[in-house]
VOBAVEX-326412 format. One line per field, with one value per residue (C-alpha): residue in three letters; x, y, z. Coordinates in pm, 1 decimal. Example, Ala and Ser with C-alpha at 12.3 -4.5 7.8 and 13.67 -1.06 7.14 Angstrom:
2
r (ALA/SER)
xx (1230.0/1367.0)
yy (-450.0/-106.0)
zz (780.0/714.0)
end
This chain:
364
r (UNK/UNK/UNK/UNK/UNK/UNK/UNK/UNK/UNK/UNK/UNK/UNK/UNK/UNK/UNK/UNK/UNK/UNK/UNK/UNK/UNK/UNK/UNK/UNK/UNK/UNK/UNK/UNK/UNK/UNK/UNK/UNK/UNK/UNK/UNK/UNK/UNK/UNK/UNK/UNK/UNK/UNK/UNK/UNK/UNK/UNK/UNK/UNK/UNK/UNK/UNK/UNK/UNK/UNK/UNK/UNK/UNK/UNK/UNK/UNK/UNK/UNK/UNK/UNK/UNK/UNK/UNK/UNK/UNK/UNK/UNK/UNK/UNK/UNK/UNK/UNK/UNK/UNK/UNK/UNK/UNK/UNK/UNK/UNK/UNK/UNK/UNK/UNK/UNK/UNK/UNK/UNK/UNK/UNK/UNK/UNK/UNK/UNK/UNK/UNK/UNK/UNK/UNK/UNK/UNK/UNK/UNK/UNK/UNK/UNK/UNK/UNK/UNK/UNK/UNK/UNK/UNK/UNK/UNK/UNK/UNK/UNK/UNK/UNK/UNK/UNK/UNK/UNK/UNK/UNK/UNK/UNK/UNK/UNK/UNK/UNK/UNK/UNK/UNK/UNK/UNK/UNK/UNK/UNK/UNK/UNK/UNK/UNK/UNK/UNK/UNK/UNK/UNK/UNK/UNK/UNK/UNK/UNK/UNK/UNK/UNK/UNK/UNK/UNK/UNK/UNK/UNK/UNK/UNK/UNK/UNK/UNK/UNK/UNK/UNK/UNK/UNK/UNK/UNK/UNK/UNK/UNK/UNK/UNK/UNK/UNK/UNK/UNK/UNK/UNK/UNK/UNK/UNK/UNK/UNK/UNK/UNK/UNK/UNK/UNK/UNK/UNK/UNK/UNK/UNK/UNK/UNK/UNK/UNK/UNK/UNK/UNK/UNK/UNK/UNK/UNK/UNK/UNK/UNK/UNK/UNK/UNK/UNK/UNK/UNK/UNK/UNK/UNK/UNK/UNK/UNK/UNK/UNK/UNK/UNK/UNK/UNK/UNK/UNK/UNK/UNK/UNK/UNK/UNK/UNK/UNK/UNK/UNK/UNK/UNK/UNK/UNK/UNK/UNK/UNK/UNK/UNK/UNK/UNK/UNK/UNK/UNK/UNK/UNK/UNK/UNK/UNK/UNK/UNK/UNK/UNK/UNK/UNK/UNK/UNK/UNK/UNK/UNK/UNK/UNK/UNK/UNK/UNK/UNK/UNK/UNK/UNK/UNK/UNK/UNK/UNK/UNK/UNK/UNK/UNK/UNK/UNK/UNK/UNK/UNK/UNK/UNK/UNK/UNK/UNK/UNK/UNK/UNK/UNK/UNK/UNK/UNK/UNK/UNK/UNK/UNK/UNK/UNK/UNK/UNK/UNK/UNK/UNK/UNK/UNK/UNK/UNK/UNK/UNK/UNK/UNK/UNK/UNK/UNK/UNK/UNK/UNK/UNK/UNK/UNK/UNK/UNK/UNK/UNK/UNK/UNK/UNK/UNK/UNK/UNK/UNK/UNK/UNK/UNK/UNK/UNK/UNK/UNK/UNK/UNK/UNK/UNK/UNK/UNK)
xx (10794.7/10473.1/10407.5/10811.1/10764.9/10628.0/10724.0/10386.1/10569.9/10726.7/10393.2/10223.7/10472.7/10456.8/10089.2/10107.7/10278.9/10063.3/9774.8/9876.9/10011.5/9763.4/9445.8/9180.4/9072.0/9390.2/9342.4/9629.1/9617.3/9212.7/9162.9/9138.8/9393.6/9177.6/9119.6/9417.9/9469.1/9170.1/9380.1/9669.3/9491.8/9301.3/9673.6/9830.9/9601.5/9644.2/10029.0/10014.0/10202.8/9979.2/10169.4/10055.8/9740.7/9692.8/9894.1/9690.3/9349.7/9439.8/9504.7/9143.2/9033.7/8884.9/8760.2/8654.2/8297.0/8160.0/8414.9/8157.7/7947.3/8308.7/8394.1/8063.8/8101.3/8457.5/8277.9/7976.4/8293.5/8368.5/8693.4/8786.0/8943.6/9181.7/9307.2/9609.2/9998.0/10237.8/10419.0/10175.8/9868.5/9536.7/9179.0/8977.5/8659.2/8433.7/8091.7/7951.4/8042.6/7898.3/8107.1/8128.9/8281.7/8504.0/8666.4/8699.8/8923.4/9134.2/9265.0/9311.0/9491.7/9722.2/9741.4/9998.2/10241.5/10178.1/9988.0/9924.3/9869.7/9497.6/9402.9/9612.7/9419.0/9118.2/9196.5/9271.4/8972.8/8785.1/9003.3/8925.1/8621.2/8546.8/8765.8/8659.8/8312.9/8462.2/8774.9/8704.9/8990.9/9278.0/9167.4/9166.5/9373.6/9375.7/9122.2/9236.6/9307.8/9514.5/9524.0/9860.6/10022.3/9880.1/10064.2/10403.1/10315.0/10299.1/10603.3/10810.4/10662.5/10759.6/11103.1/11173.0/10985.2/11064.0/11409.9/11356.1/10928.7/10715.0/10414.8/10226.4/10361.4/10137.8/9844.7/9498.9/9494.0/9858.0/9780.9/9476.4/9698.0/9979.4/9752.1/9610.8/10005.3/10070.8/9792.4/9859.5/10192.7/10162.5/9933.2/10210.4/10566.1/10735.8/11119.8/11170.1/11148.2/11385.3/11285.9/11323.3/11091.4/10855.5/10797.3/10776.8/10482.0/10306.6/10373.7/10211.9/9962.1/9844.8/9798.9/9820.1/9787.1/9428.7/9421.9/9623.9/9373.4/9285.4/9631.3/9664.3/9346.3/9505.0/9850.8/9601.2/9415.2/9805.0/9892.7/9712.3/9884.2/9864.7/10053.1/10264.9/10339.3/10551.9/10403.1/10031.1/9924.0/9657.2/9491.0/9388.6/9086.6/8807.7/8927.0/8870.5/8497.6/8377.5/8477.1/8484.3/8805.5/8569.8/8420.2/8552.7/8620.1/8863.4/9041.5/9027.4/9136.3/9484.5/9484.9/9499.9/9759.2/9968.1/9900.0/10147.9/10421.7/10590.4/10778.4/10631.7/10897.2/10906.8/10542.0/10573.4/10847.6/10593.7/10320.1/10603.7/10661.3/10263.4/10282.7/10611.0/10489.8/10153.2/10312.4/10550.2/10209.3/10070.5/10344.1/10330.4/9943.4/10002.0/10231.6/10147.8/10332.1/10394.6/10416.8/10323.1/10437.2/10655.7/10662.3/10960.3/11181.3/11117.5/11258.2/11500.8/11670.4/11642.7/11818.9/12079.7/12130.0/12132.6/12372.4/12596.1/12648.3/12682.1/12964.5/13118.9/13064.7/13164.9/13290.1/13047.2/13012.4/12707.8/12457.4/12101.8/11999.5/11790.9/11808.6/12004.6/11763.7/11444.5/11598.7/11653.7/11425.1/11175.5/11181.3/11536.9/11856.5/11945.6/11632.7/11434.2/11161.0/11508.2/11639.3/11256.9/11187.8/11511.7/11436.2/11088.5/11272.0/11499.6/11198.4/11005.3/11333.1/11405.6/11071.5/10869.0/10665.6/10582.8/10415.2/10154.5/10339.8/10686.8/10711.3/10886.0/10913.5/10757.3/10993.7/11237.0)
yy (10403.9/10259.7/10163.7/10009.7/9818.4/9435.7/9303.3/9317.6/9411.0/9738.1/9854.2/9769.8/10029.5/10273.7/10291.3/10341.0/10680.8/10801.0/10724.8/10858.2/11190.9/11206.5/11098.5/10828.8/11076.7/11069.9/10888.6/10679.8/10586.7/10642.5/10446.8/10561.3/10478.8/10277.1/10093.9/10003.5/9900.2/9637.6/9469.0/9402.5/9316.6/9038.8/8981.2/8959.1/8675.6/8470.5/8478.0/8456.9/8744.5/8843.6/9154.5/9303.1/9225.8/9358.1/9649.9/9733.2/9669.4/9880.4/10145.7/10139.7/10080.0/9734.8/9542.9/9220.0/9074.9/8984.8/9214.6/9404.5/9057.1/8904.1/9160.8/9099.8/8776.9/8843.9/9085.8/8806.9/8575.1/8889.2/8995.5/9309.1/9409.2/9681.1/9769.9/9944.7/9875.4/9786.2/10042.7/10274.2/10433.9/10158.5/10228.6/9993.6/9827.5/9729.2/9761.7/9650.3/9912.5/9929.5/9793.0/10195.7/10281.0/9977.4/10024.6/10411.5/10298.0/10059.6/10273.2/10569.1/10376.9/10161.0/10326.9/10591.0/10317.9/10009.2/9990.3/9622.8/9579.8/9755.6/9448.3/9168.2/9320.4/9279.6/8935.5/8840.2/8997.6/8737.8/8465.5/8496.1/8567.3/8191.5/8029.3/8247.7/8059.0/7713.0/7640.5/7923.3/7741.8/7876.5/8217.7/8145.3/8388.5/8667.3/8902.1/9205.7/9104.5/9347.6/9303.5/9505.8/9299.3/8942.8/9065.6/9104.6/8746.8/8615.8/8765.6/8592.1/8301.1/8345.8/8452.5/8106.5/7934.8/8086.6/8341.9/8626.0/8599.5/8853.9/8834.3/9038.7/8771.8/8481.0/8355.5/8456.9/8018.4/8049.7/8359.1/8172.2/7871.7/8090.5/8236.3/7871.7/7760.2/8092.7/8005.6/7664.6/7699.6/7897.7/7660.5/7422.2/7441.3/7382.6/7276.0/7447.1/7799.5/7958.3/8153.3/8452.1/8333.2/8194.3/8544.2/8763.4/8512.7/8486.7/8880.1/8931.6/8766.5/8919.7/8579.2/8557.9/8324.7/8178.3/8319.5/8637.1/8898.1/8781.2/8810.6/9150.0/9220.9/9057.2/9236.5/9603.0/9531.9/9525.1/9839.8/10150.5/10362.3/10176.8/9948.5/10164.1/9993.1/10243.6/10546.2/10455.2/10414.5/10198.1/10331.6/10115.9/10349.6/10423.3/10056.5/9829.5/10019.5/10054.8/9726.1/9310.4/9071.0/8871.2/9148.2/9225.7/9571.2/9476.0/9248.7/9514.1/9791.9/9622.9/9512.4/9915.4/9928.3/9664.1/9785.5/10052.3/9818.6/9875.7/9523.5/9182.9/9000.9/9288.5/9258.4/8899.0/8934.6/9179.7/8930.4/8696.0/8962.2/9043.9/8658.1/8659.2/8948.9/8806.3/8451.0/8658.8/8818.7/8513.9/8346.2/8642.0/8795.9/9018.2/9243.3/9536.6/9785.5/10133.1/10298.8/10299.0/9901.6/10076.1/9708.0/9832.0/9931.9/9524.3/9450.4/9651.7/9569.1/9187.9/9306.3/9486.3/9130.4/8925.7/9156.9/9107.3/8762.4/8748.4/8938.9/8703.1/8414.9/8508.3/8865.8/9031.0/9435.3/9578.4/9671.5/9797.5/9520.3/9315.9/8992.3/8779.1/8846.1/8739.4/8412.7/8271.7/8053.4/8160.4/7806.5/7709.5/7738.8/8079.0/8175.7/8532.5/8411.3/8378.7/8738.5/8841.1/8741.6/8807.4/9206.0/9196.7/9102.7/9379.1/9604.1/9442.5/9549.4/9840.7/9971.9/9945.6/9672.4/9679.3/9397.8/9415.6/9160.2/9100.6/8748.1/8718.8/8394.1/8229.4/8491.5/8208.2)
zz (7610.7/7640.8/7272.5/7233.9/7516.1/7502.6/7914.2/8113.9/8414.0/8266.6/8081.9/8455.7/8552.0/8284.2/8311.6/8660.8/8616.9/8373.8/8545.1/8854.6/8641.9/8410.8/8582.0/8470.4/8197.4/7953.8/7629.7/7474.8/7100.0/7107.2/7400.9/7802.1/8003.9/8246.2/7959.4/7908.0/8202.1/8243.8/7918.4/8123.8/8431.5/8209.4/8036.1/8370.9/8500.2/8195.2/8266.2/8641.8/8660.6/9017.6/9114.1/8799.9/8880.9/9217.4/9147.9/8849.9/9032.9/9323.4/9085.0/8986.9/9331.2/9271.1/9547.9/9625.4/9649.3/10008.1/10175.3/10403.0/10510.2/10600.6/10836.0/10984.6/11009.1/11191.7/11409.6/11491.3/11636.3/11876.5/11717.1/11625.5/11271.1/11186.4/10833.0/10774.2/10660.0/10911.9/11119.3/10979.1/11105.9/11148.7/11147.1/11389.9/11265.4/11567.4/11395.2/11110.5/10774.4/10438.0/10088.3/10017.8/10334.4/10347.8/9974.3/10053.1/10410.7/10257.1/9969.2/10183.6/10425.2/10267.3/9925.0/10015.5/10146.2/9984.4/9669.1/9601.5/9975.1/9916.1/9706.2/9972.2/10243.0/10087.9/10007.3/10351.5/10499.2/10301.2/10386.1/10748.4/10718.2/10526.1/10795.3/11114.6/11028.3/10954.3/11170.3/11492.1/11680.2/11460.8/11621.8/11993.0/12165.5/11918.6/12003.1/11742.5/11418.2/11270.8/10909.3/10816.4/11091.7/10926.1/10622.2/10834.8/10981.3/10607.8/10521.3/10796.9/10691.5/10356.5/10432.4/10549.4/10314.8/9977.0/9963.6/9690.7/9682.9/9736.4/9891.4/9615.3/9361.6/9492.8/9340.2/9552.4/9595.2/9774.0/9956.9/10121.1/10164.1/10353.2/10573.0/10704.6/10722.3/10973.0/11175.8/11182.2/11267.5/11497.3/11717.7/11810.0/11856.3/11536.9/11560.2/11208.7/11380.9/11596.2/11909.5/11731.9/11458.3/11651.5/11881.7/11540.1/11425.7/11788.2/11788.2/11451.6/11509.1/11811.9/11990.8/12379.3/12635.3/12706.1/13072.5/12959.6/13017.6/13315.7/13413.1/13344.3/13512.0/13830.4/13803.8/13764.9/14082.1/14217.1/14086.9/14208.8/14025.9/13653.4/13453.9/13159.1/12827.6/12540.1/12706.5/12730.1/13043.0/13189.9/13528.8/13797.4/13819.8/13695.3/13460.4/13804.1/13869.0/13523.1/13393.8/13497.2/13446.0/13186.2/12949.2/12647.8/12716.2/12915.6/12700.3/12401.7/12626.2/12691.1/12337.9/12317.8/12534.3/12343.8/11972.4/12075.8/12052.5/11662.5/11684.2/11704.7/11871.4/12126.9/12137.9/12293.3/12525.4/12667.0/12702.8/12838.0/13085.2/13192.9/13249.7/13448.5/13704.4/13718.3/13853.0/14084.4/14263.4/14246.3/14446.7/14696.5/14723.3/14994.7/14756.6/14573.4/14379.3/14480.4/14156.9/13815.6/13690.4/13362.9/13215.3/12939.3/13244.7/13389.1/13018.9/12966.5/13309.3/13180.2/12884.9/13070.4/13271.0/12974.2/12832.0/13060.5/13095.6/12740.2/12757.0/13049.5/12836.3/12490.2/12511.7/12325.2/12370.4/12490.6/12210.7/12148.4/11970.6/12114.4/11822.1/12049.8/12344.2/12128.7/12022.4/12337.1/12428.6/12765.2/12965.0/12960.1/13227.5/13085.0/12922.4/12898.5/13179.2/13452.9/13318.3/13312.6/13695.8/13798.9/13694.7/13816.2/14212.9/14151.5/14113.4/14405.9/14608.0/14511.8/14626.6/14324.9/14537.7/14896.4/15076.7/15315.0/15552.9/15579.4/15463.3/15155.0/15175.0/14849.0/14642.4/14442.9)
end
């Protein structure tokens, strides 16, 4: 098959199973197969044909120059990295590793689901790392950069921008060029995204609100008993004694919490919600819950709410997908923040909260 067939792509693919079959050993017409392959990686870049490429290169377990010194440099900016395909299992780089160690991870971890993804994550690790030291700004507010959910960010973006491309089929220029657009973007309110879109990209991207750990921080000192997020619990105690609102373990310990969220768009109606419940205590100090806060219950009852008034107003049935909840915008008559505080006062009334006084006053 190999020798009858001319298309880059399908010898790409053919040489991919016998390498992976045959090992880096086998000889093909009195030349190795790895070889072979370095051809049609240097054939594949003269024709643009960057899938090839990638794919081909992550075979061989290529990597990138510079990629240790630019997680060092996104380390130096206090961030955290993590490498790993989406909805898969990460591995969480807080120190500084060596080039060995590094190339090792990322094929381990995203070769088994995502082949070409091992060279994009590579190439994104560098791209951060030039503009984490150039242009800090476009990373306020994202603490963990998780580089398997970056990908999923560029892949929204590239749903909406260009139907039928892949990702793995842009040039290394446009993959650099995507990656400023999606952080870009996704500093100021763009009216070419939906509110659907535009909670999958903050979600993705990990960004919060500038006072958002704080927040939380003020909610936990509410909660005796812990504030639960997809099973994972956070304990008042020993968090309050051992740590400070302002350090960074802090801030990375509910990044913990929330990195056990699988969906972006879920992911920030959660945030939404830690912002909602930290305005309602706000508005009324001398409450406190009595329980564990279980902050999917808060938005599921929303759910349940917004469910139902859907079905007033235009008959729909009641369903399990929650699309039509994340593209509703927060701040508007009917949006989430209404269903969202309206579900955290059911929960303050049905004894998840008890105050200290009895005015309830400021509750709206």
């Amino acid at each position: 098959m190999l020798k009858s067939t001319d298309g880059i792509i399908s010898q790409s693919q053919i040489l991919k199973v016998l390498f992976q079959r045959e090992g880096a050993n086998f000889w093909i017409e009195g030349e190795s197969i790895t070889s072979k392959m370095e051809h049609l990686i240097h054939q594949a870049g003269l024709y643009k044909e960057w899938s090839v490429v990638r794919l081909q290169s992550a075979l061989l377990r290529k990597t990138v120059d510079s990629l240790a010194p630019s997680v060092t440099t996104i380390l130096v900016r206090g961030k955290q990295v993590t490498v790993g395909v989406y909805g898969h299992e990460e591995e969480v780089l807080d120190k500084p590793v060596s080039p060995g160690y590094l190339q090792e991870l990322i094929f381990k971890i995203c070769l088994p689901y995502n082949i070409q993804e091992a060279v994009i994550q590579q190439e994104l690790i560098l791209g951060i790392g030039k503009l984490i030291a150039t242009t800090p700004d476009l990373f306020d507010g994202i603490l963990k950069i998780r580089i398997g959910w970056f990908v999923r960010a560029m892949r929204f973006e590239l749903d909406l921008d260009e139907e039928g491309l892949e990702l793995h089929d842009l040039s290394p220029n446009d993959i650099k060029c995507m990656l400023i657009a999606v952080l870009v973007r996704n500093m100021v309110d763009s009216d070419m995204r939906t509110p659907l879109q535009k909670r999958q990209l903050d979600g993705a991207l990990n960004r919060v609100p500038k006072d958002f750990y704080d927040r939380v921080w003020s909610i936990l000192e509410k909660t005796p008993y812990g504030i639960k997020v997809a099973g994972y619990l956070l304990p008042q105690q020993p968090t309050l004694s051992d740590m400070t609102m302002y350090e960074l373990n802090f801030s990375l310990l509910v990044e913990q919490m929330l990195s056990k969220i699988v969906d972006p768009a879920y992911r920030q109606i959660m945030v939404e919600t830690f912002m909602v419940v930290s305005t309602m205590l706000e508005r009324n100090p001398e409450a406190t819950f009595d329980q564990a806060v279980n902050m999917d219950k808060i938005i599921a009852e929303a759910f349940e709410e917004f469910q139902r008034d859907l079905s007033k107003s235009e008959g729909h049935e009641k369903q399990d997908d929650m699309t039509k909840f994340f593209n509703t915008p927060p701040n508007v008559r009917n949006g989430t923040s209404r269903y969202l505080t309206k579900s955290v006062i059911n929960n303050l009334l049905d004894g998840e909260m008890k105050f200290v006084s009895d005015d309830m006053c400021s509750v709206t």
